[in-house]
Backbone as a chain_set.jsonl record, in Angstrom:
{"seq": "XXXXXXXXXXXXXXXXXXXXXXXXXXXXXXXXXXXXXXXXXXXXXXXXXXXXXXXXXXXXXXXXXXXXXXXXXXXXXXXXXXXXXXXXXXXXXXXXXXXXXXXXXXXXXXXXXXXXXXXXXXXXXXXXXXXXXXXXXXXXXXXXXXXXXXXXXXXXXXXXXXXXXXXXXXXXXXXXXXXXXXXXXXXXXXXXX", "coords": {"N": [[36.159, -1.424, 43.76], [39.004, -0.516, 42.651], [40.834, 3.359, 42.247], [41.128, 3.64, 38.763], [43.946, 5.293, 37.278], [43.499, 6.964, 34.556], [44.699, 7.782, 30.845], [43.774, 9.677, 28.625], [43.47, 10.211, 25.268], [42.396, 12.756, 22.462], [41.547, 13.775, 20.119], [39.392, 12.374, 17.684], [38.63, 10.155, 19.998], [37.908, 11.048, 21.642], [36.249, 13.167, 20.943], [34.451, 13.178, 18.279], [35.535, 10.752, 15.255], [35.129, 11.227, 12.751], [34.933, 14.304, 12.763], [36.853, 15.916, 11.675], [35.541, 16.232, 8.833], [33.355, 17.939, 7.429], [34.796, 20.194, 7.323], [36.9, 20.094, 6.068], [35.181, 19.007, 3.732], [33.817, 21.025, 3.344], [35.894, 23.706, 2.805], [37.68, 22.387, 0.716], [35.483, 21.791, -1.214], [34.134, 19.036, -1.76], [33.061, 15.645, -0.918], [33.868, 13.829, 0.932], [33.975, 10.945, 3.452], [34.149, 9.366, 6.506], [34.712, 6.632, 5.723], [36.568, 7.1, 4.061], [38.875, 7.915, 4.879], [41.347, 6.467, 5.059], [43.915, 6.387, 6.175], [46.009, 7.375, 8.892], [47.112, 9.666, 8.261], [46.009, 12.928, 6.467], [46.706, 13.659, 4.179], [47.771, 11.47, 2.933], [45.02, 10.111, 2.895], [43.924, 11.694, 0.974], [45.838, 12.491, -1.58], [44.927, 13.268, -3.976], [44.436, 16.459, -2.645], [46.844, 19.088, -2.364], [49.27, 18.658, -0.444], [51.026, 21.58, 0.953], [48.924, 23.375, 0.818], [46.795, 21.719, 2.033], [48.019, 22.045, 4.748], [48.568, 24.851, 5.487], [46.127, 25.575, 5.305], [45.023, 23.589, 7.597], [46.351, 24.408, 10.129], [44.927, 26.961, 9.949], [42.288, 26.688, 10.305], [42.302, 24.98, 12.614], [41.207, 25.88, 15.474], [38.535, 26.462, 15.012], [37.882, 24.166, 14.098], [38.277, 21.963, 16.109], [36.675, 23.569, 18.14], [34.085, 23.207, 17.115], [33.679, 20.433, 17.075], [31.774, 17.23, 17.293], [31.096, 15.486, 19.805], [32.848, 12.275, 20.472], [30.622, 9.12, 20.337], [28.698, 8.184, 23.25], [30.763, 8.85, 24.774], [30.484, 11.816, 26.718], [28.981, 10.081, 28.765], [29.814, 7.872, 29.638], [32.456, 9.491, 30.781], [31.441, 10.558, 32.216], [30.761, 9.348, 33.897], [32.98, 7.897, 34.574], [34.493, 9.562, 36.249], [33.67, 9.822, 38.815], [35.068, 7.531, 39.772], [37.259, 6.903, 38.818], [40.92, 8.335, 37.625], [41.139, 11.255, 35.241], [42.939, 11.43, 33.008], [44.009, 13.873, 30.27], [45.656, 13.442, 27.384], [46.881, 15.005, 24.754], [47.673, 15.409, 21.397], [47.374, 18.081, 20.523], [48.601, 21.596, 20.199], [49.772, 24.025, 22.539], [48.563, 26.213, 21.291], [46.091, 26.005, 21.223], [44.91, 25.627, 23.607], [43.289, 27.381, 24.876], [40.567, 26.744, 23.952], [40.29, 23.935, 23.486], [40.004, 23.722, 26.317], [37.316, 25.363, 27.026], [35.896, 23.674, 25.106], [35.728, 21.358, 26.2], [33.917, 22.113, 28.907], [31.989, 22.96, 27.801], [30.617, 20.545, 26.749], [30.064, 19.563, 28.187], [32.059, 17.159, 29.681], [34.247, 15.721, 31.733], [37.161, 16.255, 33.285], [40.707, 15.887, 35.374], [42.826, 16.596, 34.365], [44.414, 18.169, 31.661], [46.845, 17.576, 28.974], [48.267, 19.021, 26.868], [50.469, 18.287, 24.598], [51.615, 18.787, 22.06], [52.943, 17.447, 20.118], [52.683, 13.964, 18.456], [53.876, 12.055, 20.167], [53.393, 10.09, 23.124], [54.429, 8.638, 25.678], [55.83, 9.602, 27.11], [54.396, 11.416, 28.919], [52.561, 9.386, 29.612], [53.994, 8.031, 31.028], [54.919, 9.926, 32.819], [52.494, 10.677, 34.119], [51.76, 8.798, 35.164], [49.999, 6.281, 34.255], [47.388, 3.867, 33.502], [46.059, 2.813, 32.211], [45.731, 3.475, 28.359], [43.598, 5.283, 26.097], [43.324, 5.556, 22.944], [43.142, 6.95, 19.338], [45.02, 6.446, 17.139], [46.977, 4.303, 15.692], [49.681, 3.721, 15.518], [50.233, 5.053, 17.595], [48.882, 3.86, 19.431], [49.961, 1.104, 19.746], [52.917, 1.589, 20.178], [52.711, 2.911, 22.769], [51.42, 0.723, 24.317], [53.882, -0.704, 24.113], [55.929, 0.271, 25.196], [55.323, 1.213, 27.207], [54.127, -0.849, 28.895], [51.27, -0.658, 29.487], [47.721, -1.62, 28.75], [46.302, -0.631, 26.159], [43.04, 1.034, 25.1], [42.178, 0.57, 21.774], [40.251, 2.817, 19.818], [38.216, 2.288, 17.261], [38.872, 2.697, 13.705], [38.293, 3.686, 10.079], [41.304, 4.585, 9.146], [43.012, 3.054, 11.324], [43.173, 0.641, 11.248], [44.929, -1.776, 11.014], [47.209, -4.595, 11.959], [47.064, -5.436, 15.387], [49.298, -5.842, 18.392], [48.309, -8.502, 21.038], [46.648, -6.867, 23.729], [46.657, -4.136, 22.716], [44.189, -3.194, 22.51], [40.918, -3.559, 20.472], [37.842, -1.11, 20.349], [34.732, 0.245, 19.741], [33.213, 1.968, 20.705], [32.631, 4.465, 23.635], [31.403, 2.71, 25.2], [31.933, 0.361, 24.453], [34.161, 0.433, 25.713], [34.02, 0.796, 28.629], [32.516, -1.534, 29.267], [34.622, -3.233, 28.829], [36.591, -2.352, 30.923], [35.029, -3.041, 32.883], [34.987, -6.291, 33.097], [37.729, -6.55, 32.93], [38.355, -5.234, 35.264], [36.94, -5.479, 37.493], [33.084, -4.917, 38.514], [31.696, -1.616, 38.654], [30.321, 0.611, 41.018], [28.469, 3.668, 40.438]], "CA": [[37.121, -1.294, 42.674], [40.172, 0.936, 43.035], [40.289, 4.055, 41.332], [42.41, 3.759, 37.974], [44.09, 6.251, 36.358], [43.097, 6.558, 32.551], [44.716, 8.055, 29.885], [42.528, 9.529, 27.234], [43.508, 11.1, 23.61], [41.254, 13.761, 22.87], [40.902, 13.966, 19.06], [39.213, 10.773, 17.389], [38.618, 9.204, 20.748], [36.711, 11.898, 23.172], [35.663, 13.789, 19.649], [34.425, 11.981, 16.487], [36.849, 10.857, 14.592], [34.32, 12.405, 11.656], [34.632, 15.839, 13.247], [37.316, 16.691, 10.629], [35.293, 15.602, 7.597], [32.534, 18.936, 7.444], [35.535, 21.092, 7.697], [37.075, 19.685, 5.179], [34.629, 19.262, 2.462], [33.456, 22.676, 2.884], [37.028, 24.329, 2.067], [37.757, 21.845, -0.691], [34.378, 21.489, -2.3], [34.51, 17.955, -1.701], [32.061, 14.821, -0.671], [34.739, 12.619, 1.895], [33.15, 10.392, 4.37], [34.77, 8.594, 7.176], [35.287, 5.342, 5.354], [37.202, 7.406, 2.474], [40.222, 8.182, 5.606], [42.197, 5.015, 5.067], [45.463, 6.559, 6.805], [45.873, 8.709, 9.663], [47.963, 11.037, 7.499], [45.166, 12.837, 5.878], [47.133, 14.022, 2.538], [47.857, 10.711, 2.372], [44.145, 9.466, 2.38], [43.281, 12.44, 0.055], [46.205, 12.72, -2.403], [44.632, 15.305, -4.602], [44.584, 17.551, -2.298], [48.054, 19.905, -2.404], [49.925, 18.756, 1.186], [50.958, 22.081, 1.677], [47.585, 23.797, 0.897], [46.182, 21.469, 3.552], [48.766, 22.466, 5.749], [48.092, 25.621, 5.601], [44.477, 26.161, 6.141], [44.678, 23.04, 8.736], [46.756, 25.867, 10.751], [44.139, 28.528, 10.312], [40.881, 26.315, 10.896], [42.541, 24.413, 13.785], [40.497, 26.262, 16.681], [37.202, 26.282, 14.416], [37.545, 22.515, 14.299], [38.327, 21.941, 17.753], [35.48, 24.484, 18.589], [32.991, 22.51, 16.327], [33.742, 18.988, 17.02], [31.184, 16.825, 18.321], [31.469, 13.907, 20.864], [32.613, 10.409, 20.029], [29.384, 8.03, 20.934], [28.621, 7.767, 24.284], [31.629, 9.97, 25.802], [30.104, 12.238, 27.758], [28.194, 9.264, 29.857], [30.864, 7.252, 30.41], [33.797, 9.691, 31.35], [30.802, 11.354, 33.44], [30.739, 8.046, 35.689], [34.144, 7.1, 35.454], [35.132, 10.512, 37.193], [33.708, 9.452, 39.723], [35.638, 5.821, 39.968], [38.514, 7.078, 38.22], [41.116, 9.81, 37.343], [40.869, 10.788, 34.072], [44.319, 12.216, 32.594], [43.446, 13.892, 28.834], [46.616, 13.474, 26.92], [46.703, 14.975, 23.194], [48.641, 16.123, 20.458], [47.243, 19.401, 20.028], [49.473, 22.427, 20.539], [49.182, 24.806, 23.212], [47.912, 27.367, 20.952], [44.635, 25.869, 21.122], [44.473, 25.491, 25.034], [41.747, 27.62, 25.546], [39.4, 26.352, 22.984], [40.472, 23.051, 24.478], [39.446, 23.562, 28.096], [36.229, 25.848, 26.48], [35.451, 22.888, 24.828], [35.502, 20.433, 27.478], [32.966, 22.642, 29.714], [30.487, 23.253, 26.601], [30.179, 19.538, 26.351], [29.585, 18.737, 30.145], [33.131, 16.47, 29.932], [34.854, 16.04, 33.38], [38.588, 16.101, 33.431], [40.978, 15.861, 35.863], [43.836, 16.882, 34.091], [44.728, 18.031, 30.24], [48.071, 18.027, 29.108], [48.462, 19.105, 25.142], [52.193, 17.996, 24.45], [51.954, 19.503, 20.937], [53.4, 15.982, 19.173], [52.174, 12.692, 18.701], [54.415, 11.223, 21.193], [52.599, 10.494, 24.195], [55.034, 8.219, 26.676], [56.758, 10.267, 28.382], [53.594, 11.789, 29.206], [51.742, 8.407, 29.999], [54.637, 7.576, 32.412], [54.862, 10.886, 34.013], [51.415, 10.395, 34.818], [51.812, 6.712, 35.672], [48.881, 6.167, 33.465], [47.488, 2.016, 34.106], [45.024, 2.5, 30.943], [45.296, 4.297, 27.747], [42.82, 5.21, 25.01], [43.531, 6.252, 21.892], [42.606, 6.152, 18.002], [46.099, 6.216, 16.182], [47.725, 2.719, 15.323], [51.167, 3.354, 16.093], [50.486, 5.763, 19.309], [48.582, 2.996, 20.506], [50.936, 0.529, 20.244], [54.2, 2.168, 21.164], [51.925, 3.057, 23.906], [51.615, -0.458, 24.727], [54.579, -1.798, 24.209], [57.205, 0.982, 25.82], [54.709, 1.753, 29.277], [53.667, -1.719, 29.609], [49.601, -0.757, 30.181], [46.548, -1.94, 27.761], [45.555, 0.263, 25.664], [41.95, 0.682, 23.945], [41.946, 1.442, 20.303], [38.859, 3.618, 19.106], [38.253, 1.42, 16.178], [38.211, 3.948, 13.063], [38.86, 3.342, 8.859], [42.342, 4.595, 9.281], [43.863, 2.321, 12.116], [42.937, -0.656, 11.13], [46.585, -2.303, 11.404], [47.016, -5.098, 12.659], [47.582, -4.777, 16.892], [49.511, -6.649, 19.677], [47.369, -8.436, 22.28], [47.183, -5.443, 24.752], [46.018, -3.277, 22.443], [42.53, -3.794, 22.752], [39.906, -2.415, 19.568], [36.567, -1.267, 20.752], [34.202, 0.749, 18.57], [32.833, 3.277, 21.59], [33.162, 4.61, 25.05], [30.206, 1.676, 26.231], [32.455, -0.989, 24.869], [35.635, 0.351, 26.589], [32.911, 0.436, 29.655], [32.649, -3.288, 29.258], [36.024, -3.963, 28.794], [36.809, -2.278, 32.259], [34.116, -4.1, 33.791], [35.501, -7.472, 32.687], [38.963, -6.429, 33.346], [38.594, -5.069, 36.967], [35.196, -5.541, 37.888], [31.755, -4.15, 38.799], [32.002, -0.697, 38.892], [29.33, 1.297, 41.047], [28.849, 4.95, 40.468]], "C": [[38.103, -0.176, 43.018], [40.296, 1.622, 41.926], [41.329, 3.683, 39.882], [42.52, 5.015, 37.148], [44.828, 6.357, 35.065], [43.874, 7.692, 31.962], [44.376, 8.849, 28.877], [43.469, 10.525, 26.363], [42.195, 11.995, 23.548], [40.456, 13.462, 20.977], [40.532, 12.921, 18.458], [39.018, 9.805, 18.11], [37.6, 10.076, 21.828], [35.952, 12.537, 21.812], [35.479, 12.399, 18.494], [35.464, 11.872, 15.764], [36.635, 11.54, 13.095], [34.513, 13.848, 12.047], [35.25, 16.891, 11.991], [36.266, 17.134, 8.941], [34.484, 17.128, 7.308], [33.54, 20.075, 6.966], [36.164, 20.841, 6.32], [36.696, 20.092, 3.362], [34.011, 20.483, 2.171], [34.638, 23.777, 2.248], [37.461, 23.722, 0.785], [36.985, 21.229, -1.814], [34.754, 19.744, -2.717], [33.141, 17.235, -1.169], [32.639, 13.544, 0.359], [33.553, 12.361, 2.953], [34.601, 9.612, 4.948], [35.875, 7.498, 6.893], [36.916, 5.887, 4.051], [38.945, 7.692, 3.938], [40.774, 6.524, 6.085], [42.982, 5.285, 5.91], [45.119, 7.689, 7.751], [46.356, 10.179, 8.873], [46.477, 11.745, 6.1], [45.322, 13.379, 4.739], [47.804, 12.372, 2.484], [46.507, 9.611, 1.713], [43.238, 10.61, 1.567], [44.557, 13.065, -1.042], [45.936, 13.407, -3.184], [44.819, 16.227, -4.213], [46.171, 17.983, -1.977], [48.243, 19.691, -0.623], [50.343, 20.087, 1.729], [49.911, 22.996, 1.806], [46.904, 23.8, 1.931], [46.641, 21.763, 4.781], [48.536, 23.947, 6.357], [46.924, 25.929, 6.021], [44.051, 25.077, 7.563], [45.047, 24.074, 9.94], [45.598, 26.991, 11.063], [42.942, 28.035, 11.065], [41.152, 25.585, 12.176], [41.319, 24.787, 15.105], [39.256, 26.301, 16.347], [36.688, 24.495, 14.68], [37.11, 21.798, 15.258], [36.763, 22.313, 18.232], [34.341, 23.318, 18.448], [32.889, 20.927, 16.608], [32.952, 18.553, 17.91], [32.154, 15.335, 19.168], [31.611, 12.896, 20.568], [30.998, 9.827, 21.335], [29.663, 7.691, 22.023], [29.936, 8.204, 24.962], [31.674, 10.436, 26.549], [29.459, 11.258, 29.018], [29.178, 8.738, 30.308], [32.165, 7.746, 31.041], [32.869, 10.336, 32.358], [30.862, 10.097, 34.568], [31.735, 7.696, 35.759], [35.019, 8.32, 35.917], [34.34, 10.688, 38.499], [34.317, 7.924, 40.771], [36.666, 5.964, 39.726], [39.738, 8.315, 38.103], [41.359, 9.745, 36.348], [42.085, 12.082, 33.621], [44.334, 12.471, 30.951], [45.239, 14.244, 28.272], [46.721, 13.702, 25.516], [47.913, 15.539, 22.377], [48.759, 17.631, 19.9], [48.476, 19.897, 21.293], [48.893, 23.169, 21.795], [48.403, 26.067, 22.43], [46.695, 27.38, 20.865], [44.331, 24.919, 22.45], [43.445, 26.135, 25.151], [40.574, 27.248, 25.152], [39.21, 24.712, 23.527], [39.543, 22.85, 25.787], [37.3, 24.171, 27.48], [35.361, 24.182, 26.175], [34.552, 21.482, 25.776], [34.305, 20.709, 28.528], [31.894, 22.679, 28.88], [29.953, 21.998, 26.673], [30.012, 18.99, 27.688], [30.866, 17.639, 30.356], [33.964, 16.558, 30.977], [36.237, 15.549, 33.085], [39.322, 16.194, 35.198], [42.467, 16.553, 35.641], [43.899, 17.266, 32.417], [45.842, 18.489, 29.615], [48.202, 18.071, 27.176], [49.923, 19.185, 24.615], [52.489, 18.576, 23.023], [53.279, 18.222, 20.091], [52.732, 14.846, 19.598], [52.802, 11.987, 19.612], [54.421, 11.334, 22.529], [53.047, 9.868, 25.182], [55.551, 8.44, 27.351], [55.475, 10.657, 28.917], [52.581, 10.987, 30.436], [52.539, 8.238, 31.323], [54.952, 8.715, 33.38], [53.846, 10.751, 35.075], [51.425, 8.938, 35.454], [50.135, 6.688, 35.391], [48.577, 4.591, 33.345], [46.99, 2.279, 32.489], [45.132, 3.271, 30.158], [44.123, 4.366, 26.48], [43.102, 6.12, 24.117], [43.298, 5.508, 20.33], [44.082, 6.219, 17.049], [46.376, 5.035, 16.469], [49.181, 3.001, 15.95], [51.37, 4.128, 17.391], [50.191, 4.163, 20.368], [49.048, 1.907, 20.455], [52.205, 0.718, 20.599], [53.519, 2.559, 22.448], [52.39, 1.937, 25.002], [52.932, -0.931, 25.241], [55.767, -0.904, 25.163], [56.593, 1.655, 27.479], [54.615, 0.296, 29.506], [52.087, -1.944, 29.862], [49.299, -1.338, 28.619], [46.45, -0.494, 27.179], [44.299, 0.199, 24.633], [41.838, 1.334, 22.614], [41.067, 1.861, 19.625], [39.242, 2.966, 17.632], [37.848, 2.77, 14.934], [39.032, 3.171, 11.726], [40.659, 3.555, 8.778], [43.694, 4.149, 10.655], [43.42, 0.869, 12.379], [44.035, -1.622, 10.898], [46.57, -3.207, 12.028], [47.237, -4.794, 14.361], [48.369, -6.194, 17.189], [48.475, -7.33, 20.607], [47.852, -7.23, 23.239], [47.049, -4.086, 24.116], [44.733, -3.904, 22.005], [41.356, -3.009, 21.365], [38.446, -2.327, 20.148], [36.221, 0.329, 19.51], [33.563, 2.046, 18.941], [32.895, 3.213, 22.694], [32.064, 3.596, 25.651], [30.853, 0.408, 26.038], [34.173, -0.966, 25.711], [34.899, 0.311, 28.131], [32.805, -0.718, 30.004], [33.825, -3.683, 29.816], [36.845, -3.506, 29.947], [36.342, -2.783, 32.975], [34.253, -5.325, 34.008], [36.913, -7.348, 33.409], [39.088, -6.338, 35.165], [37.804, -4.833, 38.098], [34.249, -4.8, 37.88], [32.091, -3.319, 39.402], [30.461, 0.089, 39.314], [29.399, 2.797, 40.959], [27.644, 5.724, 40.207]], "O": [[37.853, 0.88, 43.6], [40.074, 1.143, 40.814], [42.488, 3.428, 40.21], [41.637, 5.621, 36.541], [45.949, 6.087, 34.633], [43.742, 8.732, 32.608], [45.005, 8.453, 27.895], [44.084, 11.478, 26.841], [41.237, 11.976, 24.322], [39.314, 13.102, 20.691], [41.439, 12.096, 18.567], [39.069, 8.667, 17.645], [36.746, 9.642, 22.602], [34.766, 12.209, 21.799], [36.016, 11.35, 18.137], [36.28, 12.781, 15.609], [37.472, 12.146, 12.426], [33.987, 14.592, 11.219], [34.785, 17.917, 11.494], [36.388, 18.127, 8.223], [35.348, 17.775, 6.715], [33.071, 20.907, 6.189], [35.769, 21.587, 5.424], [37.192, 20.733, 2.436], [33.726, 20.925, 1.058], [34.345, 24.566, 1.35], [37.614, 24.449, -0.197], [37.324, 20.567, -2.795], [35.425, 19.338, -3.666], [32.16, 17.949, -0.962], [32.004, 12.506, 0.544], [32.604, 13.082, 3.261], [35.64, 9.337, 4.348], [37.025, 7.312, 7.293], [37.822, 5.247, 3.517], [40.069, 7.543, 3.457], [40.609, 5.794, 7.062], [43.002, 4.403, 6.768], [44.314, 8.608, 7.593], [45.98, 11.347, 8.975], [46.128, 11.114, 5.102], [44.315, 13.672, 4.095], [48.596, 12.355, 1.541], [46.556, 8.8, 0.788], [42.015, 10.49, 1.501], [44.305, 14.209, -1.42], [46.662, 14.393, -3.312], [45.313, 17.11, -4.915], [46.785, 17.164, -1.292], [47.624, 20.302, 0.248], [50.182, 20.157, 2.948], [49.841, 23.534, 2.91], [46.462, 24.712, 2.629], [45.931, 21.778, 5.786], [48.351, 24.142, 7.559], [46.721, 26.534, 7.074], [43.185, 25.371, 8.386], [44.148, 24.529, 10.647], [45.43, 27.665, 12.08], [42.517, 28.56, 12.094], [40.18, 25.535, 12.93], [40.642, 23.873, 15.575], [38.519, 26.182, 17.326], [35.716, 23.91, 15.159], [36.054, 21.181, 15.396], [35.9, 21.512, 18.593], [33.833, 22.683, 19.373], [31.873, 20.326, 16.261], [32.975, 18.975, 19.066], [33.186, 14.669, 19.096], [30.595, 12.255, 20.298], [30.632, 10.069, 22.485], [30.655, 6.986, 22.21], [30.034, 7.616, 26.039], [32.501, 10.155, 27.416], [29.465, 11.704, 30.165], [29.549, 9.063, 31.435], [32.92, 6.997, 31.661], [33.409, 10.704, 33.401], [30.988, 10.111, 35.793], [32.01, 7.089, 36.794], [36.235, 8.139, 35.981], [34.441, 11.726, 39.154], [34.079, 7.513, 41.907], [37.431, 5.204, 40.321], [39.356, 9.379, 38.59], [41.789, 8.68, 35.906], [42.042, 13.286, 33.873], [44.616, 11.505, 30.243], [45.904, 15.167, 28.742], [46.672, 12.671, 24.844], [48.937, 16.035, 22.847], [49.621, 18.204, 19.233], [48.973, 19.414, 22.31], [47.715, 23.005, 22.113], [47.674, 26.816, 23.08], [46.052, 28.376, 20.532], [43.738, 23.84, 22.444], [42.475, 25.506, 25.575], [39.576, 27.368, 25.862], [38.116, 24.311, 23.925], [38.665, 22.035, 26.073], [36.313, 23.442, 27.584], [34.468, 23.7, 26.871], [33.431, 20.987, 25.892], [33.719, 19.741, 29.011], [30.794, 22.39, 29.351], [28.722, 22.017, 26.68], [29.82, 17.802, 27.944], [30.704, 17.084, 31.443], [34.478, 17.666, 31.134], [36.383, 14.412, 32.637], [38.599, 16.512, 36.141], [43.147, 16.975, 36.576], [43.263, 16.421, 31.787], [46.012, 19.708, 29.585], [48.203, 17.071, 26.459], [50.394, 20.259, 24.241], [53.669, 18.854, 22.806], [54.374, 18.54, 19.626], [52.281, 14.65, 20.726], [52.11, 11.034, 19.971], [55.047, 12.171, 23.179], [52.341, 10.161, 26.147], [55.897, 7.733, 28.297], [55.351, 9.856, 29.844], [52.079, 11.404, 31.481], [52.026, 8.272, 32.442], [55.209, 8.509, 34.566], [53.984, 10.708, 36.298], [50.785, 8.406, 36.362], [49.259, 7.019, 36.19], [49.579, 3.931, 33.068], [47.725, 1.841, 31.604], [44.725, 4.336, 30.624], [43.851, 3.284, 25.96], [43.149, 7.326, 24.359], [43.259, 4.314, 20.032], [43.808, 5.855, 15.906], [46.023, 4.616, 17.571], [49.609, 2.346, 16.901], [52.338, 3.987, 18.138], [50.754, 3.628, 21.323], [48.522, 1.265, 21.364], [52.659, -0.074, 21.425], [54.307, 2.332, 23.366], [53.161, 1.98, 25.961], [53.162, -1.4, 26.356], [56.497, -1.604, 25.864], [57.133, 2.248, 28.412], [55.147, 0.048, 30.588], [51.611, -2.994, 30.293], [50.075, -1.49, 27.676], [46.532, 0.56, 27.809], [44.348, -0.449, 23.587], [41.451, 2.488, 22.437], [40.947, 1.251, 18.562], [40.306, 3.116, 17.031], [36.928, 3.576, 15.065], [39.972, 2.39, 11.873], [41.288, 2.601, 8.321], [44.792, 4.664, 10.864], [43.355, 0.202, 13.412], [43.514, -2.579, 10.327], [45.858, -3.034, 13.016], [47.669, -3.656, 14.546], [48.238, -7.262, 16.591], [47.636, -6.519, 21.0], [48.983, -6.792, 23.446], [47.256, -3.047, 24.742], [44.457, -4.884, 21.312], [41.093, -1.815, 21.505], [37.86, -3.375, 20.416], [36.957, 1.058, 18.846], [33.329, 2.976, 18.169], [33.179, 2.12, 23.184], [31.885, 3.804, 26.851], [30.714, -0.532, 26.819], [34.953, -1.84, 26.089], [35.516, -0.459, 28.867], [33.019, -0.987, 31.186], [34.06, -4.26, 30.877], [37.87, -4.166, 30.12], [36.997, -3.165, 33.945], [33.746, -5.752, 35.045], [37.16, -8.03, 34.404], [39.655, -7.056, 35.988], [37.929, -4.252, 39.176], [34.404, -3.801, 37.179], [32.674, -3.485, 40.473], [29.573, 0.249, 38.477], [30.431, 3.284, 41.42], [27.695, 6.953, 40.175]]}, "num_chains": 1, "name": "protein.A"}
């Protein structure tokens, strides 16, 4: 197999996309679950709460979050074998101000990179095509199809309550890193490692 080089989102796709939720209901004396984040915008899937309130303390707890966040399912196994098959290019939205907690992070959790580029906005194509990126993965709805449709690659969509939208063929939904595992295996064969 030749090596390809992947893509990856970091928050909601290498991290739980639950990671926020703890954080959350502990500052706003609250009871949210997963299913309750309809929308990526998360004063839009919690309307009670004061947008700039949340704005605010998202700002302060940012690097706590980060810090704290566990692993989307089956993450660590599969980016551990496909850095050896692959190169694995981490592309996110966080700011640089939470680069070191970032990289920190990445080593605490045994996660193998090759690269991590924190563009500090959701808009990740210039990025993808700098890298000449074949595959991306990510859990937003409209990253991952402008993704799609303005590079040209597949992209896999970490299936989550708030990007449930319809897709394009070519954006692909899988539910964890063993069925995007599959869906490389299918795509470009038997991968030993």
């Amino acid at each position: 197999m030749t090596p390809l080089r992947l893509g990856i989102d970091i928050d909601g796709t290498v991290t739980s996309p639950a990671a926020l939720l703890p954080h959350i209901n502990k500052r706003f004396g609250r009871e949210f679950k997963l299913d309750d984040i309809t929308d990526y915008s998360l004063t839009a899937s919690f309307p009670m709460l004061d947008p700039k309130e949340f704005a605010a303390w998202f700002k302060e707890a940012e690097p706590e979050i980060y810090r704290t966040s566990p692993a989307h399912d089956y993450a660590k196994e599969i980016l551990n074998k496909w850095n050896r098959l692959h190169e694995l290019y981490y592309i996110s939205a966080r700011g640089l101000e939470v680069r070191d907690v970032t990289f920190s992070w990445f080593r605490e959790h045994g996660i193998p990179y090759r690269h991590i580029e924190l563009t500090g906005s959701h808009r990740k194509i210039e990025a993808a095509k700098k890298h000449e990126i074949e595959i991306f993965f990510e859990d937003k709805h409209d990253n991952a199809v402008d993704i799609h449709e303005e590079v040209g690659i597949p992209v896999l969509l970490f299936d989550a309550p708030y990007n449930r939208l319809p897709a394009p063929p070519g954006v692909i939904r899988v539910r964890d890193w063993r069925e995007a595992d599959n869906w490389i295996k299918q795509e470009f064969g038997t991968q030993k490692a």
